[in-house]
C-alpha positions as CSV (number, residue, x, y, z in Angstrom):
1,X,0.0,0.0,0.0
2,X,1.6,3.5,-0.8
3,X,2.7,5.3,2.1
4,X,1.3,9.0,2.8
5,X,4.3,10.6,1.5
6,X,4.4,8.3,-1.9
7,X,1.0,8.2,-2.7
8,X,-0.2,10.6,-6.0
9,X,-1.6,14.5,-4.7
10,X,-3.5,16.4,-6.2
11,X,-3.2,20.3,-7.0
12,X,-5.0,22.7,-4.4
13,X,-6.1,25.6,-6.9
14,X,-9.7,26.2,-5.6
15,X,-10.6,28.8,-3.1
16,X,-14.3,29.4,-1.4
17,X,-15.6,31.2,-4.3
18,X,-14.8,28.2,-6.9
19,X,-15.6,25.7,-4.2
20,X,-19.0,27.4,-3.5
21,X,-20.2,27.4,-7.3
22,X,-19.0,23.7,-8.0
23,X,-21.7,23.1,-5.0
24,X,-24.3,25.6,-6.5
25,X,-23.6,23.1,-9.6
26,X,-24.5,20.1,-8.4
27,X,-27.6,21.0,-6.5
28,X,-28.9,23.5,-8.4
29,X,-29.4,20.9,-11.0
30,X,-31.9,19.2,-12.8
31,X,-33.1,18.2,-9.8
32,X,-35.1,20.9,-9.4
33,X,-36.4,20.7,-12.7
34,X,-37.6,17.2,-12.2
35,X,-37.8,16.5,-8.4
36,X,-41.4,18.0,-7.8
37,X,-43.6,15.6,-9.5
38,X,-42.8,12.6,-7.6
39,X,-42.4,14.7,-4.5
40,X,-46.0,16.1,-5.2
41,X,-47.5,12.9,-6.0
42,X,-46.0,11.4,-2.6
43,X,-47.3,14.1,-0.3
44,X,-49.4,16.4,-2.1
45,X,-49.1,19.9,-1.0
46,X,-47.0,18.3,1.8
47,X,-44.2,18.4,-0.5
48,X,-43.0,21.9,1.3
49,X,-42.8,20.2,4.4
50,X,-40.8,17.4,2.9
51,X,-38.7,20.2,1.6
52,X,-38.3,21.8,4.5
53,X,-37.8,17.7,6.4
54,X,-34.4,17.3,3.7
55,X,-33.2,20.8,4.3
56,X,-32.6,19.7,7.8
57,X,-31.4,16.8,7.0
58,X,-28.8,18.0,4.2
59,X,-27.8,20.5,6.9
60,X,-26.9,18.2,9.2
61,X,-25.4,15.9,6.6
62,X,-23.1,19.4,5.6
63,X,-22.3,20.0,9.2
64,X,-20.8,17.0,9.5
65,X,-19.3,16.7,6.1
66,X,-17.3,19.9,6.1
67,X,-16.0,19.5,10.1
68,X,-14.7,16.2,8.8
69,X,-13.5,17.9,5.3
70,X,-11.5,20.1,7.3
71,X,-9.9,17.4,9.6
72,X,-8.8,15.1,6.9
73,X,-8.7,17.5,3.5
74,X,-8.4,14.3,1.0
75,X,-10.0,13.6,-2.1
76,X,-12.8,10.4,-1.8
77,X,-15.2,12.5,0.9
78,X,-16.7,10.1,2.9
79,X,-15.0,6.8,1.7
80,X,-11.9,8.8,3.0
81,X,-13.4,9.7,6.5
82,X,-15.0,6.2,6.9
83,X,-11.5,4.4,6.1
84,X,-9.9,6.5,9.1
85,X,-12.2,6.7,11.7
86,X,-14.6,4.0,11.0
87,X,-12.6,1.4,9.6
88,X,-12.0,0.2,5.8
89,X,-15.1,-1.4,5.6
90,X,-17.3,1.2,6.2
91,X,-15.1,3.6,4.2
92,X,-15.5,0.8,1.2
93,X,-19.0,0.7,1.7
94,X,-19.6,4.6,1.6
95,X,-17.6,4.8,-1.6
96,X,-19.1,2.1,-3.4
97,X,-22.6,3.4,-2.6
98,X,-21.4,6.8,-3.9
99,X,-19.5,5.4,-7.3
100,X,-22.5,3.3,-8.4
101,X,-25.6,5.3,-7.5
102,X,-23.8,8.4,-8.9
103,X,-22.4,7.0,-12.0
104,X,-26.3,6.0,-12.7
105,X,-27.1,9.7,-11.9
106,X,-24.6,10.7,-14.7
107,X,-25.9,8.6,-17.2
108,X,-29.7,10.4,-16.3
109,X,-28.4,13.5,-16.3
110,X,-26.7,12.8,-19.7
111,X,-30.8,11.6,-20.6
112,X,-32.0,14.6,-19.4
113,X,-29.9,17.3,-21.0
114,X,-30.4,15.1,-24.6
115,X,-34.1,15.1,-24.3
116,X,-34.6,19.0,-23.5
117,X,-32.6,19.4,-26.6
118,X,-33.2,16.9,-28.9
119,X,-35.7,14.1,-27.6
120,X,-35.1,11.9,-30.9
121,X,-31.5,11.7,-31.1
122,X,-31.0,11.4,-27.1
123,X,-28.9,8.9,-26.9
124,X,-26.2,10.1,-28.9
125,X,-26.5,13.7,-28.0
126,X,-25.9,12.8,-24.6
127,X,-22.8,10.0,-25.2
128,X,-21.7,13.5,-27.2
129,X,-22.6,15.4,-23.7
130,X,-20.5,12.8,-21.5
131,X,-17.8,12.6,-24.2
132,X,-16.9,16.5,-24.1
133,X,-17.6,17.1,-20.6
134,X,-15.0,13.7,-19.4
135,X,-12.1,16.0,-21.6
136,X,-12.7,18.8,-19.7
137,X,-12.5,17.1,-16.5
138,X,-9.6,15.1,-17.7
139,X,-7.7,18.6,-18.6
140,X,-8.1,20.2,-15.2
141,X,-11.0,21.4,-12.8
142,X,-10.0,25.0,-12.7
143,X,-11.5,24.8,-16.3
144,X,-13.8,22.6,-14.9
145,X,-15.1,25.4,-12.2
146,X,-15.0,28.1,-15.0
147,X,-17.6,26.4,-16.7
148,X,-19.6,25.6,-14.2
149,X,-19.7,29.5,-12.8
150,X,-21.3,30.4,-16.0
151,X,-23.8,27.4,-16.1
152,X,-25.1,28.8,-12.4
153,X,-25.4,31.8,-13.6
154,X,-27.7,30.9,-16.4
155,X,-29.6,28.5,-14.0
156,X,-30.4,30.7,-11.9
157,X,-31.9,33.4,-14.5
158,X,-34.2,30.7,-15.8
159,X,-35.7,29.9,-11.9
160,X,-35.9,33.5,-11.6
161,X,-38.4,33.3,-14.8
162,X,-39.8,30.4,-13.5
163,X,-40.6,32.0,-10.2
164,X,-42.1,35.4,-11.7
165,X,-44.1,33.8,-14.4
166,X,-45.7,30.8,-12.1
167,X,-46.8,33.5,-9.5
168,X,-47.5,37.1,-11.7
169,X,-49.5,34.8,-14.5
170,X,-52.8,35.2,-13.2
171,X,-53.0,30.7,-11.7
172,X,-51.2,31.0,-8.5
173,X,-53.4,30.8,-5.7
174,X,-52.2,30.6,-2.2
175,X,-54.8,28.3,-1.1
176,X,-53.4,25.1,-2.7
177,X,-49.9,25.9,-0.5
178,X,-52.9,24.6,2.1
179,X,-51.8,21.2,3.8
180,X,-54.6,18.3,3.1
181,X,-54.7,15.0,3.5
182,X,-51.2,15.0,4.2
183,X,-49.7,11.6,5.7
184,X,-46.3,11.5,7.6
185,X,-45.7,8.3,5.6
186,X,-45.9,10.7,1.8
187,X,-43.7,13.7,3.4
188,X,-40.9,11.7,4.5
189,X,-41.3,9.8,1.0
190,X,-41.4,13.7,-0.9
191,X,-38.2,14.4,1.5
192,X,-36.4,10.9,0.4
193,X,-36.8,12.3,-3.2
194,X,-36.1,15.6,-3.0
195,X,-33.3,15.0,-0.5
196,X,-31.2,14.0,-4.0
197,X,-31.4,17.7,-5.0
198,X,-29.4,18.7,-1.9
199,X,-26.7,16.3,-2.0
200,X,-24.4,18.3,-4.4
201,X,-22.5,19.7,-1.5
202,X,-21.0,16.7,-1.1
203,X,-18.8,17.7,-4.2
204,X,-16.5,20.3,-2.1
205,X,-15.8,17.6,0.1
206,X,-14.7,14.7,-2.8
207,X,-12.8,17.9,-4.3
208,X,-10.8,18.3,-0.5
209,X,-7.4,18.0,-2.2
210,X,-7.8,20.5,-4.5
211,X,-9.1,23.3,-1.9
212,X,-6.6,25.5,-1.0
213,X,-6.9,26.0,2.6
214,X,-8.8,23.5,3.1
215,X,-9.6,23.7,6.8
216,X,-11.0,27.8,6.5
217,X,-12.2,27.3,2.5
218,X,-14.6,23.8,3.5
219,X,-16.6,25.3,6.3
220,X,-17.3,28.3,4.4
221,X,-18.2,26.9,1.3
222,X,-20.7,24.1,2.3
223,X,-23.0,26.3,3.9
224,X,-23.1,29.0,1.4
225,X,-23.7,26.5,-1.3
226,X,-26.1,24.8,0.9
227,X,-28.1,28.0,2.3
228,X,-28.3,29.9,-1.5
229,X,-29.9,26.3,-3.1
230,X,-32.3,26.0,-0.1
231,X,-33.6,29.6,-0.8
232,X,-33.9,28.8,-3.8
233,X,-35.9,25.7,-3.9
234,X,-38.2,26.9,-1.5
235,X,-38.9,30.0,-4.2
236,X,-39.1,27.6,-6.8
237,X,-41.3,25.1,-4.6
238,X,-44.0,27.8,-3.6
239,X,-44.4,29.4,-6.7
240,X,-45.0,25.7,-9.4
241,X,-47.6,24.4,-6.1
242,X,-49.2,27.6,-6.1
243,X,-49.4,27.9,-9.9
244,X,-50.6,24.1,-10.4
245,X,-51.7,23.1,-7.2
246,X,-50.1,19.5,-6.1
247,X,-52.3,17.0,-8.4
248,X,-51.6,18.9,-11.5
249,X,-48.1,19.3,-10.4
250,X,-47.7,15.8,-10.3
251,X,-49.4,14.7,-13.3
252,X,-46.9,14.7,-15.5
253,X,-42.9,15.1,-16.3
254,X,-40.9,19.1,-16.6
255,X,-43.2,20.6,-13.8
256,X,-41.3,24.3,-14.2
257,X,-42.1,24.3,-17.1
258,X,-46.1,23.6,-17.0
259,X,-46.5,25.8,-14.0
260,X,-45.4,28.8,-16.7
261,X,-46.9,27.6,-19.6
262,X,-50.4,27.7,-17.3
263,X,-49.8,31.4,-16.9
264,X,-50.1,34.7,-18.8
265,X,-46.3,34.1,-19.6
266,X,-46.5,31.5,-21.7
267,X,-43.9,32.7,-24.0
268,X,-41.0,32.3,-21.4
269,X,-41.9,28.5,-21.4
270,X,-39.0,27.6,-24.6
271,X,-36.3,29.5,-22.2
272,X,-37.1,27.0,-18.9
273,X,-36.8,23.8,-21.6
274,X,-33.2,25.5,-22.1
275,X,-32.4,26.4,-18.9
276,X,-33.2,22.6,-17.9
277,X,-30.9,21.3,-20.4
278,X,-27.7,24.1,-19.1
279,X,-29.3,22.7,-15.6
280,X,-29.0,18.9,-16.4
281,X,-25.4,19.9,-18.2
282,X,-24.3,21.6,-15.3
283,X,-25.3,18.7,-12.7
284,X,-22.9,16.1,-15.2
285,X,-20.1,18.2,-15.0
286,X,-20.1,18.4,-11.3
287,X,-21.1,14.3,-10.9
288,X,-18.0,13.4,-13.0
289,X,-15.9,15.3,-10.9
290,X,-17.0,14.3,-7.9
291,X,-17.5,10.5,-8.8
292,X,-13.8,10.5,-10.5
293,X,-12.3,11.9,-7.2
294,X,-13.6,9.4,-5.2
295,X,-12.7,6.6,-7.8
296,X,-9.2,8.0,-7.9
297,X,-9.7,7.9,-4.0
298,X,-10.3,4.2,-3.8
299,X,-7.8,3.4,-6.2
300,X,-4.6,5.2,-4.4
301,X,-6.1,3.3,-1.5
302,X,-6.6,-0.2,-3.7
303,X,-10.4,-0.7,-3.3
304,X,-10.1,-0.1,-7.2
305,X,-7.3,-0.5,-9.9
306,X,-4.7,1.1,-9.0
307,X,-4.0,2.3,-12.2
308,X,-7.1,4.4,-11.5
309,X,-4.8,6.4,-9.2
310,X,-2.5,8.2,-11.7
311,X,-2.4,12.1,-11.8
312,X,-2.1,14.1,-14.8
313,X,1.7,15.0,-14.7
314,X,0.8,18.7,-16.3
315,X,-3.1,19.4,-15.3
316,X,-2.5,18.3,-12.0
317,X,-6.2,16.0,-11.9
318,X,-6.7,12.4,-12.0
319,X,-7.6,11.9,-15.8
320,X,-7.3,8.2,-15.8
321,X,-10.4,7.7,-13.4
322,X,-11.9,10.5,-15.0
323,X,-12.0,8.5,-18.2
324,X,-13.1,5.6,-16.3
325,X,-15.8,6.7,-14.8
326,X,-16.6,8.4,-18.7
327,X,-16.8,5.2,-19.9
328,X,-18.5,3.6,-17.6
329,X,-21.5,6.3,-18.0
330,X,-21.1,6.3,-21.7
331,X,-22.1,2.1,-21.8
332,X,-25.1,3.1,-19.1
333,X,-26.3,5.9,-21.7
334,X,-26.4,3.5,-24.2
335,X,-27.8,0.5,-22.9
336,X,-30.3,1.3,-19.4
337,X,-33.8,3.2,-19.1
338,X,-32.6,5.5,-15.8
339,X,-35.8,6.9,-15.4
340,X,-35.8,5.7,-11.9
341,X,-31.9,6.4,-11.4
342,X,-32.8,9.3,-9.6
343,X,-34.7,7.3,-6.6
344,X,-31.6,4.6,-6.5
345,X,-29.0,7.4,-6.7
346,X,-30.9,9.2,-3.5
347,X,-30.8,5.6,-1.7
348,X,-26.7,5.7,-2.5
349,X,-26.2,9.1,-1.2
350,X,-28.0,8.6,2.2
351,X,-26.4,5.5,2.8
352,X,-23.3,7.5,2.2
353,X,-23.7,10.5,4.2
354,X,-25.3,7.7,6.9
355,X,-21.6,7.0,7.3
356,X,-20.3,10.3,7.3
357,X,-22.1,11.2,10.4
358,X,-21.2,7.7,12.2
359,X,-17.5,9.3,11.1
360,X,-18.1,12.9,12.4
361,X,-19.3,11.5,15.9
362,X,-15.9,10.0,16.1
363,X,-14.4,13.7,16.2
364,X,-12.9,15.1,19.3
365,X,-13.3,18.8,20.7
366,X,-10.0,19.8,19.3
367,X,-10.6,18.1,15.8
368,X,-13.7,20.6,15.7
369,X,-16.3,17.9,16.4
370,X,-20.1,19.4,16.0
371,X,-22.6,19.1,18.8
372,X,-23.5,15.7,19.2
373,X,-27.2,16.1,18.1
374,X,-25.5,16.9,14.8
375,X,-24.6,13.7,13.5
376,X,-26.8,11.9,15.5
377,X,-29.6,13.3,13.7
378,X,-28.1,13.2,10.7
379,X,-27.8,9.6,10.8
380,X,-31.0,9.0,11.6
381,X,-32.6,11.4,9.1
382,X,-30.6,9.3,6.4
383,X,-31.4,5.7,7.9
384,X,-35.2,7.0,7.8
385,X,-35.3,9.0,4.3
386,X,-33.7,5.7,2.5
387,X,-36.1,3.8,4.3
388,X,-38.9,6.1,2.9
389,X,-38.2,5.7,-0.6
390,X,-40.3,3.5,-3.2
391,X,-39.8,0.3,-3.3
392,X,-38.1,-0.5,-6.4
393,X,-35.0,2.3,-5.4
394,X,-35.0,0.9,-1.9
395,X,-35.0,-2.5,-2.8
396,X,-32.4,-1.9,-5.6
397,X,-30.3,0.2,-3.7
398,X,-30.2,-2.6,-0.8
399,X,-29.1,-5.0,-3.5
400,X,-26.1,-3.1,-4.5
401,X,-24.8,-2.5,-1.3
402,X,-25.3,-6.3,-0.7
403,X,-22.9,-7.0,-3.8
404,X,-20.3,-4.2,-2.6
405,X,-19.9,-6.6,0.7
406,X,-19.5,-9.4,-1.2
407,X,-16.9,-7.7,-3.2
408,X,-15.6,-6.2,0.4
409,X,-15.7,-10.5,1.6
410,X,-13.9,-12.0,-1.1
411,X,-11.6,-9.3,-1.7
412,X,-11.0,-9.6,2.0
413,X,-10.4,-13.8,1.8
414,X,-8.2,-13.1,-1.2
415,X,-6.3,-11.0,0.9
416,X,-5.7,-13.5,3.9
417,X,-4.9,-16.1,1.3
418,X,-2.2,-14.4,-0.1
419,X,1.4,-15.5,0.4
420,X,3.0,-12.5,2.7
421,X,4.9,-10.3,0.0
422,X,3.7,-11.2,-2.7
């Protein structure tokens, strides 16, 4: 196993204002272009309070991400923080959950992008999308961030449209924000689902190497990425219920879009179809880089090829997992219907950050460690959420994590097998 001092680093270029848009990028998304249908037809107009149930979650989840982000600044996130304070195991676990649910996440945000654009050529305008945007990871993520500041920038003009159009074109009425007929059961389902739309901050900590400073820059970041999106999904959230009122909301697929199109300004609906695409675009970019971080995290470690774990000797970035984890999105585009990629991909990421706040109640007073009630409800709130979700996700998700500990098992025999050096 390569020793600390041996082991490929990575370039620290980003500072908070780079590390706040790549988390702006993730979660301001295509999930929010997406995520309101199924969280409507879960919990009706209760989809607010689910909302408001995986805010509190995600900020929990953040708290205890970026204290541990600034403890142990390595690229991998939580498979990092598992492997040291939890044990390899559990670091293997959280890293498998995040590599597979997120690669599927790709491939349907590939789908997405291609089908705002160009519905009958998808497929092959969004191998084109994965194609284009792996290069530009594999060439450095400063170039990487650039992109992605403008990409936020144009999201969030088209949610401003969005928000003005749903509630100044003469639909909206308060009275359908009203909560009926609302079952605990549906909001913690609505707050499984829309609990994916949160989870981009998770891409500052996977990006921890590259952070200059990382023990100031982390801290900062997270919460500024995580307070802005929050805002602005609960804009976004009020104005499409009032607009469409929750059964019409969840009727049927690009909900933003419908709740302007209902309205006076019906013109403005061609510019939301765009700004989903940039949106879907912008969430693919930021997936890639965050999934090839932690693939190049489990490779230095050897939970993955270790030829996975070579660094760019000029752009500083690991390109080899970057192309990996390209082609592995590129076959899924191709050959898998992801339309419920986003539901697995949410069962992933809470088992994921489930671990991260097992690993941030390991913290000590010096290391920074966050009120107890921190992780501990962050744990919960993940172990509850996952349990929440439909059943095909849940039990799909439950299957892959069964296969990563078979993997973990034999790997594990192999191992003890194993003449001593060799």
């Amino acid at each position: 196993m390569p020793t600390p001092a041996s082991r490929p680093a990575l370039a620290r270029r980003l500072g908070v204002r780079d590390a706040v848009v790549v988390g702006l990028g993730a979660m301001l998304g295509a999930g929010v272009f997406s995520a309101w249908a199924p969280a409507a037809a879960a919990a009706g107009s209760g989809l607010l309070l689910g909302l408001a149930v995986a805010a509190v979650v995600a900020v929990c989840n953040a708290t205890s991400s970026a204290r541990l982000a600034a403890v142990h600044p390595e690229s991998g996130g939580t498979y990092a923080y598992g492997r040291l304070r939890l044990g390899e195991f559990w670091g293997f676990l959280a890293g498998w959950a995040f590599v597979v649910g997120k690669s599927a996440s790709c491939a349907a945000m590939a789908l997405t992008f291609a089908t705002q654009v160009a519905p009958e050529h998808a497929r092959p305008l969004a191998l084109a999308a994965v194609a284009a945007i792996t290069a530009l990871d594999s060439r450095g993520v400063q170039k990487s961030a650039l992109v992605t500041r403008l990409l936020v920038v144009a999201v969030l003009l088209t949610l401003t449209v969005v928000v003005v159009a749903a509630l100044a074109g003469g639909t909206a009425d308060a009275g359908r924000l009203r909560w009926e007929g609302v079952d605990a059961g549906g909001v913690l389902t609505s707050a499984g689902l829309l609990f994916f739309a949160f989870a981009g901050y998770a891409r500052i900590a996977t990006l921890g190497e590259e952070v200059r400073d990382p023990a100031r820059t982390i801290p900062r970041a997270v919460p500024i990425a995580l307070g802005t999106t929050f805002a602005v999904y609960a804009a976004v959230g009020v104005a499409v219920l009032a607009a469409l009122g929750p059964d019409a909301l969840a009727a049927g697929p690009a909900p933003l879009r419908r709740a302007v199109e209902a309205g006076s300004a019906a013109g403005w609906a061609p510019l939301v179809a765009v700004g989903g695409a940039l949106a879907a675009l912008s969430s693919l970019l930021t997936l890639l880089l965050g999934v090839s971080r932690t693939t190049f995290a489990m490779a230095r470690e050897r939970d993955l090829p270790p030829v996975l774990a070579a660094v760019h000797p000029v752009h500083g970035v690991p390109h080899r997992a970057a192309l990996a984890v390209g082609a592995v999105v590129a076959v899924l585009v191709t050959t898998v219907d992801l339309r419920d990629a986003i539901g697995f991909s949410s069962f992933g990421v809470l088992v994921y950050y489930a671990v991260a706040n097992a690993s941030a109640w390991t913290l000590t007073r010096e290391q920074g460690r966050p009120p107890r009630v921190v992780p501990a409800l962050g744990l919960l709130g993940c172990v509850v959420l996952a349990l929440s979700l439909p059943t095909g996700p849940l039990l799909g998700g439950a299957a892959v994590l069964a296969a990563g500990a078979l993997v973990w098992w034999v790997r594990e025999r192999f191992r003890a097998r194993r003449p001593a050096g060799r």
